[in-house]
N, C-alpha and C positions, 0 to 999 in steps of 0.2 A: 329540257334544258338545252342551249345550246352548247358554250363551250364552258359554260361552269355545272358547276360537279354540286353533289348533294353536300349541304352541311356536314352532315353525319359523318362523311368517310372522309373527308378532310378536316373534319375537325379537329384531329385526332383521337378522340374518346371513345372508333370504334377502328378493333384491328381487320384487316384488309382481308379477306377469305378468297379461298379458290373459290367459292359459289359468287364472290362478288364480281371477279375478272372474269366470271364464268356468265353470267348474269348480262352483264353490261358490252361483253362481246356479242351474244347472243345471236340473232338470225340478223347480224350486219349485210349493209346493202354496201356494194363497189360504192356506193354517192359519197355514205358515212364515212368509210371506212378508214380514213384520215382522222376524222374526229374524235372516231370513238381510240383509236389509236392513242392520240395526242392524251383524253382523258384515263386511257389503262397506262400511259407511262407517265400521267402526275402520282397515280395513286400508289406505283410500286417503286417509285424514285428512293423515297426512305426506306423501304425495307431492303435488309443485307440480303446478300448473292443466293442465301440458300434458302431464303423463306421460299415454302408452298406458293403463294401468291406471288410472287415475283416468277418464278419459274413460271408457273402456269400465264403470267401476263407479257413476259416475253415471248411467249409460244405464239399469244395470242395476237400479238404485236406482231411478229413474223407473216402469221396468216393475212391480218390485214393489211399489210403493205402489199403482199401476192395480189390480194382481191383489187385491191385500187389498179394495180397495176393493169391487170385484165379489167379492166373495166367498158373495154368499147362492146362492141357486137362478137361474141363469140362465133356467131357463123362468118366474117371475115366481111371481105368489101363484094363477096356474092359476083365479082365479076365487074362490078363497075367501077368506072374511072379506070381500065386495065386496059391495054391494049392487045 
């Protein structure tokens, strides 16, 4: 999917689990890592401050903004373009 979401969890007729924020965070790449983002903060929008899944999907919402961030070449510019 791109940036629509499964039926199922937005339908409302299934509640939202730490294995689902846990699931859909998953082995994110720096590319996604906006996307998947954007889709853990439609899914935990409704639920109040102190659900499980809310907690766990701001966690995970934190991470990936980290991972986006770093996203160029971890070994750095290696030396070029440097003087």
């Amino acid at each position: 999917m791109s940036e629509a979401e499964s039926p199922a969890l937005l339908g409302g007729g299934h509640e939202v689990t730490v294995e689902d924020i846990r699931a859909l965070a998953g082995a994110s790449t720096p590319h996604f890592a906006l996307q998947v983002r954007n889709r853990i903060r439609r899914l935990i929008e409704p639920l109040p401050p102190d659900h499980p899944a809310r907690i766990e999907g701001e966690r995970r919402i934190a991470a990936l903004e980290d991972l986006a961030e770093h996203s160029g070449d971890p070994r750095g510019t290696m030396g070029i373009g440097q003087r």
